[in-house]
N, C-alpha and C positions, 0 to 999 in steps of 0.2 A: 618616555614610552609612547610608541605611534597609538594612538586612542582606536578603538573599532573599526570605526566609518572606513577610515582612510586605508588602515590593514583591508580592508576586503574590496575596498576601490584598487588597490593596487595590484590586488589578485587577478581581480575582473580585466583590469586593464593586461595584465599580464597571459593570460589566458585567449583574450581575442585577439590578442599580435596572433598567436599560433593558430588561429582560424580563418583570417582574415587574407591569407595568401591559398588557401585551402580552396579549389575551382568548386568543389560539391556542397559548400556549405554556401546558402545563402545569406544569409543572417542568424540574427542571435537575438532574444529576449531574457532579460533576468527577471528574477522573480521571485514571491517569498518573503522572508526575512529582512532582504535586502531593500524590497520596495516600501514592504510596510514600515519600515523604519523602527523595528524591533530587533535591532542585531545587539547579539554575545559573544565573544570569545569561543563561547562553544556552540554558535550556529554553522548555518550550511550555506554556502555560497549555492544558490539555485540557478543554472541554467539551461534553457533550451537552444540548441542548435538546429536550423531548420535545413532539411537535407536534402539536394537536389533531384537524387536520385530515389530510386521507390524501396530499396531496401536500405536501409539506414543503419550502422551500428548501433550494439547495443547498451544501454545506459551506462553509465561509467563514473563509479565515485575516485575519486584522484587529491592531490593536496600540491597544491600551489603558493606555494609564499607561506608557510601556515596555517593557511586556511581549506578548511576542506571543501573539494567543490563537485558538486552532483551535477551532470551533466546527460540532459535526454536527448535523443536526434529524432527530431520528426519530419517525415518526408514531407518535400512543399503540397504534394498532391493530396495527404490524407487533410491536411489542413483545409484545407481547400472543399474536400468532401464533406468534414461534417459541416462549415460552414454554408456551403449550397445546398445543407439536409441531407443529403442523398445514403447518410449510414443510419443502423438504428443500435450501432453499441453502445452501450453507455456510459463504458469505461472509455475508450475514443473521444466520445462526445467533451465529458468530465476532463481526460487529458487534455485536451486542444483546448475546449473555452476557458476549462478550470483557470490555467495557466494564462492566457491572453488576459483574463478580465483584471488579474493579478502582474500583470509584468509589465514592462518599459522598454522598448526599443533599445538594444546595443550596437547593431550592428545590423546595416539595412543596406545591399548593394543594390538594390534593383527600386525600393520604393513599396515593394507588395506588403512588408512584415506592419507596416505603419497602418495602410488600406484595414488588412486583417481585424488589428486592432477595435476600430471601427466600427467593423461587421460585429465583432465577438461582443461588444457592449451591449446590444440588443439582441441576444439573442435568450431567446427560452426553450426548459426543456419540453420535447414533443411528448402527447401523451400517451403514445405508442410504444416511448420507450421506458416512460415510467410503470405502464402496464406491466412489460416485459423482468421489469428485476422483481415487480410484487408478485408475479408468478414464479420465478424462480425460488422466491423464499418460502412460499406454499409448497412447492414440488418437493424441497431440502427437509419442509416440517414432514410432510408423505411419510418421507425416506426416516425420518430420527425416530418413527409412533414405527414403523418395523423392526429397525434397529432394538428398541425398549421391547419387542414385542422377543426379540432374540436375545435379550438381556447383556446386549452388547451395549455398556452404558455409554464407553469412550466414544466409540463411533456415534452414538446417538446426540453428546454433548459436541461433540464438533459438527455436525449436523444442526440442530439447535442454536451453534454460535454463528455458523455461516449462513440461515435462515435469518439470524435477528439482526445481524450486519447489515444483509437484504434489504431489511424491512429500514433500519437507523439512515440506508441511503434514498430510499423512497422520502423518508420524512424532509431530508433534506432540497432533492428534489421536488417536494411539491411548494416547499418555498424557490423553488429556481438557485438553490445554491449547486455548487459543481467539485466540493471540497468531499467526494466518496469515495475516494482510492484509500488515503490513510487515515490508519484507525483511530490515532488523537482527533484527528478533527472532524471525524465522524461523531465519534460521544463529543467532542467537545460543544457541536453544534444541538445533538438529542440531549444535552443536561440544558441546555436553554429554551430548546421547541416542545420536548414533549418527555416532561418529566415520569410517566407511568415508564415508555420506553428507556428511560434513564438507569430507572429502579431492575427493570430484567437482563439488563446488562452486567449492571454490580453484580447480581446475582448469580448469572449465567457465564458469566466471563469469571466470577471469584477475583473482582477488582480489589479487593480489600484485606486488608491481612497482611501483605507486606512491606517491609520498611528500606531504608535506602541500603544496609548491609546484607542483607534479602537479595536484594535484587544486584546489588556489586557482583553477589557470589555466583548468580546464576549467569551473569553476563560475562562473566571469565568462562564458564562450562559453555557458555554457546560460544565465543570466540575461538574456541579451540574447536568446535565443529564447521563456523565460519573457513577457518582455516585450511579445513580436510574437504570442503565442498570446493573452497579455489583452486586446491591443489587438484584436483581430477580436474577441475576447468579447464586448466591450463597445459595440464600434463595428457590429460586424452584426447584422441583423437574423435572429430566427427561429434561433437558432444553437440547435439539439438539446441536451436536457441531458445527455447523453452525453458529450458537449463538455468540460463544465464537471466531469463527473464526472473523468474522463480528467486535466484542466490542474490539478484540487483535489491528486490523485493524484502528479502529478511536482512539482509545487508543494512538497507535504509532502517529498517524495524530495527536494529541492533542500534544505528546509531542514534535514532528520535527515541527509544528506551536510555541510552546513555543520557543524553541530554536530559530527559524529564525529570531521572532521576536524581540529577544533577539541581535541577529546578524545583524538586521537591513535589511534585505532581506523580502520585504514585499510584494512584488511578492511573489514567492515562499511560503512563510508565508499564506499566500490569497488561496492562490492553494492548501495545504494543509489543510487549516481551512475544502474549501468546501469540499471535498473528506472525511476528518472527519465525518462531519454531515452525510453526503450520506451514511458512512458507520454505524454510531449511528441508524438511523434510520435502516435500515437492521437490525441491531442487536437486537431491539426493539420489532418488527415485528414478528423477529423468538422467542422471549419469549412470544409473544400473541400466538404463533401457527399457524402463517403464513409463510409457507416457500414454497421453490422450485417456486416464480411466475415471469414473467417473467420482467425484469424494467420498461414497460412500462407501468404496474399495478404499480410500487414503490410509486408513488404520492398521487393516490387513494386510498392503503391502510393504506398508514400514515395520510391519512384528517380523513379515516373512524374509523383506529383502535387507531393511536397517534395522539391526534387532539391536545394536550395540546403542544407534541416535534413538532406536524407541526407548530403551529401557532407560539410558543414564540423560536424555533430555525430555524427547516428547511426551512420557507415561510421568515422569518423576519431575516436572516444572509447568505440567501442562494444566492443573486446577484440577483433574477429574474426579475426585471425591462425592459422588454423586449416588443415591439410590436411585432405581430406577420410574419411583412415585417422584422425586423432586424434576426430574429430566421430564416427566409428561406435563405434570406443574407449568413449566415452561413453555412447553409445546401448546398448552392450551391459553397460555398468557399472550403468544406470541401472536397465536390465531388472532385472538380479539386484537391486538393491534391492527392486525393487516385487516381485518374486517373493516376498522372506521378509518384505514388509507384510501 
């Protein structure tokens, strides 16, 4: 039986033949699993393709040799920008160095992806932009003490949850780490830096309670709505790439919940499930033609537009079980956090 290593060496090898005559792709970096030297049978082959041009397709999970392999394209110019400063996203920032301070060179035509490298080792995050997400999560708490005031508990705990997300990537960032896109290793980083923040997560999120047939069962019901989000992707026309950003996003969520679950991490597992759905429903929304609104409409237009994804996933897998005294609980737990950020 070919052992790990060499199955996902063959993949990788197998996969930059098909890039490597590709005029818009300048390189490649892997990264992940692969680099840290913690691969499974059921990991993810991680790579980045760096893309010459300014629009770049969009993420693509795929299966190669049998191994699965996640594949982003990032244009060489954004690269390029947050390394010279010049953005203040944080999610950009987080994609480009996350990944650089994390990955090894594949595939280098020009010389630049190696330089990059380099630059991305030294760098830190500005504190203009760590300002920026600790405002955002203030703004989200705003919006969850209206909600609770409207005795809209759902909107108020998803509000609540993407306020304390906020706040779990600030924590991270004020250590200089860059691992705040997904939700495992966001908690997995707040269970080691800042265990108050740990404790309103379990809580908030309702980490706890489920077991690996739990969660089997629930990941067959989202796979089948996996399925009906590709299907419109594929089949309609003119679908915003928002769309496809959103379905790449629970997609990943569906399979790092498989995995966890697999691993026995059901925390984790839990965390990822919701963030999945959150991000299904997003992606749903923008094939009905609702896009750009702001979260605190998210609830309402999945009761109004996906009543079928609200009822039989997002309402009935989503944790809301809440009164509306434990949801302020929160909102005022959350404050004191970001107060001593």
């Amino acid at each position: 039986m070919m052992d790990v290593r060499k199955r996902f060496e063959t993949a990788l090898n197998g996969v930059l033949r098909e890039w490597e005559e590709n005029e818009n792709a300048r390189g490649a970096y892997v990264y992940g699993a692969f680099v840290r030297g913690t691969l499974t049978l059921n990991s993810v082959l991680d790579l980045c393709i760096v893309w010459n041009e300014d629009e770049a397709p969009a993420p693509l999970m795929a299966e190669h040799e049998s191994v699965r392999v996640s594949m982003v394209f990032f244009p060489a110019g954004q690269i390029e920008m947050v390394l010279r400063g010049t953005t203040d996203d944080a999610f950009r920032i987080a994609d480009v160095v996350g990944r650089l301070k994390d990955a090894r060179v594949v595939l280098d035509k020009d010389g630049t992806l190696d330089e990059w490298l380099r630059v991305a080792a030294d760098y830190s995050w500005p504190e203009e932009v760590i300002a920026a997400v600790k405002e955002r999560a203030i703004k989200r708490l705003d919006e969850a003490e209206r909600a609770c005031d409207r005795e809209d508990v759902i909107s108020a705990v998803e509000l609540v949850r993407d306020a304390l997300f906020d706040l779990g990537r600030v924590i991270l960032m004020r250590n200089n780490l860059y691992c705040i896109i997904r939700p495992a290793e966001v908690l997995t980083e707040v269970r080691m830096l800042d265990p108050i923040a740990y404790q309103l997560f379990l809580r908030t999120f309702k980490l706890r309670g489920m077991e690996e047939d739990d969660l089997n069962d629930v990941l067959e019901d989202l796979r089948h709505w996996l399925t009906v989000a590709e299907r419109r992707l594929t089949e309609e026309e003119n679908i915003p790439l928002e769309a496809f950003e959103h379905f790449s996003t629970a997609q990943r969520g569906y399979e790092s919940t498989l995995e966890l679950t697999i691993e026995g991490d059901y925390e984790l597992a839990v965390l990822e499930l919701r963030r999945a759905i959150h991000a299904l429903g997003r992606a749903l929304l923008v094939t009905d033609g609702i896009l750009a609104r702001e979260l605190k409409d998210l609830v309402d237009d999945l009761r109004e537009h996906e009543s079928e994804f609200y009822s039989q996933i997002f309402e009935e897998y989503g944790g809301y079980d809440f009164q509306v005294k434990g949801v302020t609980r929160s909102i005022g737990e959350a404050r004191f956090i970001a107060q001593r950020l």
